[in-house]
DOSEGU-755874 format. One record per residue (C-alpha): residue number from 0; residue in one letter; z, y, x. Coordinates in Angstrom, 1 decimal, always signed. Each point is the difference from the previous one (the first is absolute). Example, Ala and Ser with C-alpha at 12.3 -4.5 7.8 and 13.67 -1.06 7.14 Angstrom:
residues 2
loba	ketor	up	north	east
0	A	+7.8	-4.5	+12.3
1	S	-0.7	+3.4	+1.4
end
This chain:
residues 369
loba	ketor	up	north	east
0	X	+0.0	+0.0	+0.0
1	X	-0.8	+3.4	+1.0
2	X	+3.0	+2.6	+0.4
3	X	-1.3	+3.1	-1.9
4	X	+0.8	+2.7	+2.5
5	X	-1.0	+3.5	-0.7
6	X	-2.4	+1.3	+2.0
7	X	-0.3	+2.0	+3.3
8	X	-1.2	+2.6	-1.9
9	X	-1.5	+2.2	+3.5
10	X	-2.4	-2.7	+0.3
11	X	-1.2	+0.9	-4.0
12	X	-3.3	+2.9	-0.6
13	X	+1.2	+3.5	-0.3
14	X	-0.7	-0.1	-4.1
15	X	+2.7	-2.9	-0.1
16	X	+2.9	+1.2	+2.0
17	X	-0.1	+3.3	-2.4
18	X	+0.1	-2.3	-2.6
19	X	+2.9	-1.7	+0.8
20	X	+1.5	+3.2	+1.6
21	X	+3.2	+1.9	-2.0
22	X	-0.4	+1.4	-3.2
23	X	-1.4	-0.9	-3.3
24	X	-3.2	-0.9	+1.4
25	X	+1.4	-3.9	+0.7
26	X	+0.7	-0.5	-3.5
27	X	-3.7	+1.0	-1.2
28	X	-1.3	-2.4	+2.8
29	X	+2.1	-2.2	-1.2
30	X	-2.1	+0.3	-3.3
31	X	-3.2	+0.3	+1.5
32	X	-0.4	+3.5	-0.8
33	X	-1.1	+1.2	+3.9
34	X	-3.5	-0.6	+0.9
35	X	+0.1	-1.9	+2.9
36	X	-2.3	-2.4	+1.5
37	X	+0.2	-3.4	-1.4
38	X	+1.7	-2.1	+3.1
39	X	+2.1	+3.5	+0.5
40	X	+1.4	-0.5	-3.6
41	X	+0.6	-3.7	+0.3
42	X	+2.3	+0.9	+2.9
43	X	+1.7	+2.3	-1.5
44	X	+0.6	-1.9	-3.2
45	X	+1.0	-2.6	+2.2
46	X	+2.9	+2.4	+1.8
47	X	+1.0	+1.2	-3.1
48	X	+0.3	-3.6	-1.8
49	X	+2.9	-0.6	+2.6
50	X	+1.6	+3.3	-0.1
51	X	+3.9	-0.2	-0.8
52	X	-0.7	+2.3	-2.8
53	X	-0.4	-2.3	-3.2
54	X	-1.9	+2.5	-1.9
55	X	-2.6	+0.7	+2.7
56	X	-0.1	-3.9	+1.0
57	X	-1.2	-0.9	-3.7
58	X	-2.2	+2.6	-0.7
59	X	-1.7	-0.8	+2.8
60	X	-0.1	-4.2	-0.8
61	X	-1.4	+1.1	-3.5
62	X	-2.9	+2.4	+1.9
63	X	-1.2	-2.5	+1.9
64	X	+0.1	-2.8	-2.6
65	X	-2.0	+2.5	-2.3
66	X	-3.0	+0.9	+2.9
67	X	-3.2	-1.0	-0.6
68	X	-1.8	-3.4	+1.3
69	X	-2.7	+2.0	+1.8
70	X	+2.2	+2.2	+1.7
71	X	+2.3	-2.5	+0.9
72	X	-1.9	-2.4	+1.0
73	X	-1.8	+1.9	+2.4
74	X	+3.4	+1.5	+1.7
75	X	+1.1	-3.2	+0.3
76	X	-3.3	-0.8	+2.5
77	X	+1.0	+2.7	+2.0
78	X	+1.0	-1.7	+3.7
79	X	+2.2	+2.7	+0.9
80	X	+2.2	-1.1	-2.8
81	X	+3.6	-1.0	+1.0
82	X	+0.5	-3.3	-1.0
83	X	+3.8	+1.1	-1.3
84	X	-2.5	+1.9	-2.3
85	X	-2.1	-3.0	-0.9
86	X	+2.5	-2.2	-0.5
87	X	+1.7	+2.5	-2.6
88	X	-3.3	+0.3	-1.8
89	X	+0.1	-3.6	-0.1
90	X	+2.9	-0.5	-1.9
91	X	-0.7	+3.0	-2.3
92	X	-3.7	-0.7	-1.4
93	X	-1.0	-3.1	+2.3
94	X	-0.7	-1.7	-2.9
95	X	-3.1	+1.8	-0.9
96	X	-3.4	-1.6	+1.1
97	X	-0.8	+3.2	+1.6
98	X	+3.0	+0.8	+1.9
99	X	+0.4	-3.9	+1.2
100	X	-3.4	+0.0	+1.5
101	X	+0.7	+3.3	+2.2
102	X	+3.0	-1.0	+1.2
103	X	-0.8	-3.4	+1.3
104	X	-3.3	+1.2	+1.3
105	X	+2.4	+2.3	+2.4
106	X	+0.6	-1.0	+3.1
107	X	+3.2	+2.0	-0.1
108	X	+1.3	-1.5	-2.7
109	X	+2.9	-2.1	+1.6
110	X	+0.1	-4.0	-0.4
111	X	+3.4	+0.0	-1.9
112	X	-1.7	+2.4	-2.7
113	X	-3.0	-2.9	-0.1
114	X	+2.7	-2.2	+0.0
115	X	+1.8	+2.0	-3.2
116	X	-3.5	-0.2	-1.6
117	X	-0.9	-3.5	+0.5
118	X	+3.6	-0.8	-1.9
119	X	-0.5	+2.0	-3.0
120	X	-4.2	-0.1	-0.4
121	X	-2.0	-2.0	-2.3
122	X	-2.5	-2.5	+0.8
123	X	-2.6	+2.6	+1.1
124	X	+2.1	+2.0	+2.0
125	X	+1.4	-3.0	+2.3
126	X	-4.1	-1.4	+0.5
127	X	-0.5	+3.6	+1.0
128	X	+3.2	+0.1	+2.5
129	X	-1.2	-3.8	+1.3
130	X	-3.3	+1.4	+1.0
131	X	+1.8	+1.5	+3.0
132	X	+0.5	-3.0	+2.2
133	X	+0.9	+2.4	+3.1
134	X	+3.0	+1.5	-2.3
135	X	+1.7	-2.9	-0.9
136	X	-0.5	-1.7	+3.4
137	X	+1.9	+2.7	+1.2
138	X	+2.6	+0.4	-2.4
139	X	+0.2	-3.6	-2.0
140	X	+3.0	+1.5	-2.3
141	X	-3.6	+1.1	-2.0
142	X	-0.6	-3.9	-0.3
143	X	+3.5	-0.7	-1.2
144	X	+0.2	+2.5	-2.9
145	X	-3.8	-1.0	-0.7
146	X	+1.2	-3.6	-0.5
147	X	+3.5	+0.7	-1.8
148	X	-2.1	+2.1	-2.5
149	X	-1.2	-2.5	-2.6
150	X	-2.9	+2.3	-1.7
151	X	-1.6	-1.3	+3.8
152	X	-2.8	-1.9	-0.8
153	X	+0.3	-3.6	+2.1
154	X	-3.0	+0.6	+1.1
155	X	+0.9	+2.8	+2.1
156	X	+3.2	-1.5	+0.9
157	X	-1.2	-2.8	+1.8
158	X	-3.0	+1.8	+1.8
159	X	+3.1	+2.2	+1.6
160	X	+2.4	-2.2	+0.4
161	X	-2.8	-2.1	+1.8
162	X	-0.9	+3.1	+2.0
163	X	+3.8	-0.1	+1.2
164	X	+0.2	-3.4	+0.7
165	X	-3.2	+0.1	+2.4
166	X	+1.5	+3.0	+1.6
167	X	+2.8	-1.6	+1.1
168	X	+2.2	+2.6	-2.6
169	X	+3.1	-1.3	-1.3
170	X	+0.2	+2.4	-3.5
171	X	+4.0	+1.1	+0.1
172	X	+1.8	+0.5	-3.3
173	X	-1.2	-3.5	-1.1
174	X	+2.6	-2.7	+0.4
175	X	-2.3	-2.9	-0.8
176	X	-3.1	+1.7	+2.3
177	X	+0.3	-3.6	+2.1
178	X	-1.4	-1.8	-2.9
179	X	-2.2	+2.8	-1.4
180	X	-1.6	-0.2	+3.4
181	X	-0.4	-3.6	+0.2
182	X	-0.9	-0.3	-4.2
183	X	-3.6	+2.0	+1.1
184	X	-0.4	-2.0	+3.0
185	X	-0.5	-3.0	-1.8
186	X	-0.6	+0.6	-3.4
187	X	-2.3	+3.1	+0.1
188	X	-1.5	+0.6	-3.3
189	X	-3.3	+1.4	-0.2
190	X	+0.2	+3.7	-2.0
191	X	-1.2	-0.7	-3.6
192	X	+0.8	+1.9	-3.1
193	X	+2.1	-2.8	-1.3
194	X	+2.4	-0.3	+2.7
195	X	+0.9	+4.2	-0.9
196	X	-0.5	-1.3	-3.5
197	X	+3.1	-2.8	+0.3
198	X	+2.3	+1.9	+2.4
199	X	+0.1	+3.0	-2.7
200	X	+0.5	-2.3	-2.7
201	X	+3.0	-1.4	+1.4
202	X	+1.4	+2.8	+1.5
203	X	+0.0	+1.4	-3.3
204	X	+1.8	-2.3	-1.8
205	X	+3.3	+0.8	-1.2
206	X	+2.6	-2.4	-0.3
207	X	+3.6	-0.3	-0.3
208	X	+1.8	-0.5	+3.1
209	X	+4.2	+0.4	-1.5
210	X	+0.3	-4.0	+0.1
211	X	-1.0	-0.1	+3.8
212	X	+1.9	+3.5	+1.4
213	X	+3.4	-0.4	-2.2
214	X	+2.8	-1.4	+0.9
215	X	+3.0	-0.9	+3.0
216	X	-2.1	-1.1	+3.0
217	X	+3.9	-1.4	+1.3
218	X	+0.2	-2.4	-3.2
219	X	-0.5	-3.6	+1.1
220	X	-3.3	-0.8	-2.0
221	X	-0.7	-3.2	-1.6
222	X	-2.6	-2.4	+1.6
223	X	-3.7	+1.4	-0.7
224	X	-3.2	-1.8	+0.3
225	X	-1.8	+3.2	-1.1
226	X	+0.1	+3.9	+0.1
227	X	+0.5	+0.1	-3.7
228	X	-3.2	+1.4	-0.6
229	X	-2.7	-0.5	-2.1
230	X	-4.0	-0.1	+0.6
231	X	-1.0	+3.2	-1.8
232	X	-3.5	-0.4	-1.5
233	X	-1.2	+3.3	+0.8
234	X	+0.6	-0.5	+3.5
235	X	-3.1	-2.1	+1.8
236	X	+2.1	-1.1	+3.0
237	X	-2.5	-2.7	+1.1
238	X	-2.7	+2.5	-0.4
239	X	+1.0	+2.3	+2.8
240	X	-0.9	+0.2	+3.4
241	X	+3.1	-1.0	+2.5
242	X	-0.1	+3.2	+2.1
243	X	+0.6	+1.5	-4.1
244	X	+2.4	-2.3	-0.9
245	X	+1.9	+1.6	+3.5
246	X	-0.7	+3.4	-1.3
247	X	+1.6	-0.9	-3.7
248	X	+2.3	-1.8	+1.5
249	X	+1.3	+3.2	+2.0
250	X	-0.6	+2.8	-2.2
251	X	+0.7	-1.6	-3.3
252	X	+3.4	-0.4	-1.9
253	X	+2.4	-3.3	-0.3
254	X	-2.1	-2.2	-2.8
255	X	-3.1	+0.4	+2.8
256	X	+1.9	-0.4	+2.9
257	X	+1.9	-3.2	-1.5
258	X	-3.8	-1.5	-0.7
259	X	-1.1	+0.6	+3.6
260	X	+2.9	-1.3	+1.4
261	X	-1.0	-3.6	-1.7
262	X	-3.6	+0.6	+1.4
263	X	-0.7	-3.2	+2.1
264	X	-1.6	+2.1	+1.9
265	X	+3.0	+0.5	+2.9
266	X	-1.1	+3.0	+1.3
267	X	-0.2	+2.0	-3.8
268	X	+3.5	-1.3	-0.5
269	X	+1.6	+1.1	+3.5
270	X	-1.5	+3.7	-1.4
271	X	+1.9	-0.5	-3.4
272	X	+3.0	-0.3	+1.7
273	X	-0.4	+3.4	+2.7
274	X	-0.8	+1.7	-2.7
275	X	+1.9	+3.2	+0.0
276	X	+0.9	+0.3	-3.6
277	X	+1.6	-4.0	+0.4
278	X	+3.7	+0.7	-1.2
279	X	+3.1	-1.9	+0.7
280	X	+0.4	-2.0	-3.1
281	X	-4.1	-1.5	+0.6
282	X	+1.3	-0.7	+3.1
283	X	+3.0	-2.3	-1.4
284	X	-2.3	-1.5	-2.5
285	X	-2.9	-1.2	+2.6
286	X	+2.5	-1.0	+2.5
287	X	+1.4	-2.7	-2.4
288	X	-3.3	-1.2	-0.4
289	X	-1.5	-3.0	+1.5
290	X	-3.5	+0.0	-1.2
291	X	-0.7	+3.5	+2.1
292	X	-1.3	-0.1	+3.5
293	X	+2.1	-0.6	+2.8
294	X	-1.5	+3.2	+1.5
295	X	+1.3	+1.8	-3.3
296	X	+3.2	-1.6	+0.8
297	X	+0.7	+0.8	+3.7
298	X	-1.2	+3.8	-0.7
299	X	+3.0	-0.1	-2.6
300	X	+2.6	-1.8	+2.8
301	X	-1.2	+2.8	+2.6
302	X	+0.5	+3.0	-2.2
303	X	+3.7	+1.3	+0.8
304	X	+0.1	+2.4	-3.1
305	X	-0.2	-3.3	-2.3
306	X	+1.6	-2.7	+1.8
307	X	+3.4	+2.7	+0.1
308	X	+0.1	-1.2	-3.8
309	X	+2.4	-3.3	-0.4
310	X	-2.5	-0.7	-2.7
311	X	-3.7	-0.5	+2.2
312	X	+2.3	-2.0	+2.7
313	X	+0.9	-2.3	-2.2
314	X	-3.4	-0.6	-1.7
315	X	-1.7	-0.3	+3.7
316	X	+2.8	-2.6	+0.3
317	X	-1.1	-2.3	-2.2
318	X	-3.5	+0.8	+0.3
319	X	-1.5	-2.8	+2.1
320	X	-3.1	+2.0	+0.4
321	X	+2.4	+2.4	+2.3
322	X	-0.3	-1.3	+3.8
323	X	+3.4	-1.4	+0.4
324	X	+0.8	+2.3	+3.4
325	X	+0.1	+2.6	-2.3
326	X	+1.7	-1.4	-2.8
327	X	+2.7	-1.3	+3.2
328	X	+0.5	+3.7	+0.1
329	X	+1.4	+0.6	-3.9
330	X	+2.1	-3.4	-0.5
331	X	+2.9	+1.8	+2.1
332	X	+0.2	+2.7	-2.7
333	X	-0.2	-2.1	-3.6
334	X	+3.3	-0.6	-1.7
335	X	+1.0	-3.2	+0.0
336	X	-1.0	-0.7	-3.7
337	X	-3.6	+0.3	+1.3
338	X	+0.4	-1.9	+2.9
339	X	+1.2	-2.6	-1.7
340	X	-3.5	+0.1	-2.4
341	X	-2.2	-0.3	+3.2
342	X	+1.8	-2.7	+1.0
343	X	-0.8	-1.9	-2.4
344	X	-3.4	+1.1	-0.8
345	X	-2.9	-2.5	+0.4
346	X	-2.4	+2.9	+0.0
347	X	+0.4	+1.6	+3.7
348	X	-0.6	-1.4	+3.6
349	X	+2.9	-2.7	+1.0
350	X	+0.8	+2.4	+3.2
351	X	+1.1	+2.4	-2.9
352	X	+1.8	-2.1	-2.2
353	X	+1.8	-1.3	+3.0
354	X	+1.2	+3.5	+1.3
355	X	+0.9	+0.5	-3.3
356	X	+2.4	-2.6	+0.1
357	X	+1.3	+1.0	+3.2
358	X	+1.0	+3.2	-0.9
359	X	+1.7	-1.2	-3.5
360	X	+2.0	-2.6	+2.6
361	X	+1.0	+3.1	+2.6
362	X	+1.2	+1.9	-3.0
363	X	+2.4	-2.0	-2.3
364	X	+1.2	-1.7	+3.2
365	X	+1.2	+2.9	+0.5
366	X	+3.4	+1.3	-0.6
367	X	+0.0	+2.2	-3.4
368	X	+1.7	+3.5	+1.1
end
């Protein structure tokens, strides 16, 4: 994000430091009353936007909200342009057609602005920002909004996330960007209108995630051999390519995430599970259950802000997908009650079951304090 700083205003044409000079003359700048030259009046609406003085600030927001396209969208070509300015300009009418092509046709427009854009454009504003290859090499924070955005079309999605995998660019900001990467590197999907056609479909579809994101991640949950969720009809989950079955996986809500996380597609699932929206109570639910990858069950043993929860230890416990060093780790810490229950269980490794055992034996040999 750019800091809006004011200006150094000795560096600004003669007709602009007398507008923003003392007296009443800043407040009919700040309306767009002074005839100045059109970049001149975009930096002054620009000093004044951030002035300390309320009135001033918001008369000048509403001025250059209410200029028109043609004379905007030829200031905002200027060069000269501070990209402060540009990025301001951005946020205040960016999302005209007009005003979007100027700025990204800048070259001092700065990344983070593209970056801004990229996260908050339609469709044909993000094929516009990927045609700049040279940009988003250089600042790949363009390719991570571009792929958290969902009105992306896939198509464009996977020609720049392939453009960042040939690169040698790892795309920051994306958790599951090892599997994203590897998803287009053997299963690249040849652009075609119903690839955009699927991804929108399901990105769009609402559904009701309370079931899956309420409740006590540190109650002990019942044995699962499912998430709990249902096929919904409307969703084509077969039908998608795997690199989009990554993207829905990581930018859609809990009912998604808990059908890509039973993907037998190992990779698609792994992404379920980095997903950044994942919340502690999914967490306790998948690690109970034993039809889920083991790589969906290690990332839950590795992750320290679940496995603090008496809860997730306990399900890894008697998980026997979980690789028994790690579930070595969380016996110490079970209450005997529990320990008891995996010592019995038929459903984990023996080497569990039998430090299981151990420990009950240590404890209520033990003299009661």
């Amino acid at each position: 994000m750019i800091e809006q700083t004011p200006l150094d205003v000795t560096k600004l044409s003669p007709a602009a430091q007398k507008a923003l000079g003392a007296g009443p003359g800043r407040m009919m700048a700040s309306r767009g009353m002074l005839p100045l030259p059109p970049a001149d009046q975009l930096a002054v609406l620009y000093q004044l936007a951030i002035d300390p003085d309320q009135n001033l600030a918001n008369a000048a927001r509403a001025t250059a909200m209410g200029l028109p396209d043609t004379l905007i969208a030829g200031a905002l070509r200027d060069a000269k342009l501070d990209p402060r300015v540009l990025d301001l300009f951005a946020q205040l009418v960016g999302d005209t057609a007009s005003a979007f092509e100027s700025i990204v046709e800048n070259a001092n427009t700065s990344d983070h602005t593209i970056a801004t854009l990229a996260a908050n454009g339609g469709a044909r504003e993000i094929d516009r920002i990927a045609a700049n290859e040279q940009r988003m090499l250089r600042h790949p924070e363009i390719i991570a909004a571009m792929y958290q955005n969902k009105a992306g079309r896939m198509s464009t999605i996977d020609r720049v996330v392939e453009l960042a995998v040939r690169n040698n660019i790892r795309v920051p900001g994306l958790v599951a960007w090892d599997e994203i990467a590897r998803a287009i590197q053997a299963h690249p999907a040849p652009a075609s209108a119903e690839t955009d056609a699927l991804f929108a479909m399901v990105a769009e579809v609402e559904t009701d995630e309370t079931a899956l994101v309420t409740g006590d991640a540190e109650k002990i949950l019942e044995e699962q051999t499912d998430t709990g969720v249902e096929e919904d009809e409307r969703i084509p989950w077969g039908k998608l390519s795997i690199p989009a079955k990554i993207r829905i996986a990581t930018t859609g809500n809990a009912t998604k995430r808990a059908m890509a996380i039973r993907d037998p597609v190992k990779m698609v699932a792994t992404a379920a599970i980095k997903a950044g929206g994942v919340t502690e109570f999914e967490a306790a639910r998948y690690a109970s259950n034993a039809g889920l990858s083991e790589d969906v069950i290690k990332y839950i043993a590795m992750k320290r802000e679940w496995t603090k929860l008496y809860g997730i230890k306990f399900s890894l416990c008697r998980n026997p997908k979980n690789a028994v060093t790690d579930t070595m780790k969380f016996l110490p810490f079970l209450r005997e009650k529990d320990l008891a229950a995996i010592a019995k269980s038929r459903g984990v490794p023996s080497a569990v079951v039998a430090a299981a055992r151990k420990l009950v034996t240590q404890r209520t040999s033990q003299p009661k304090k």
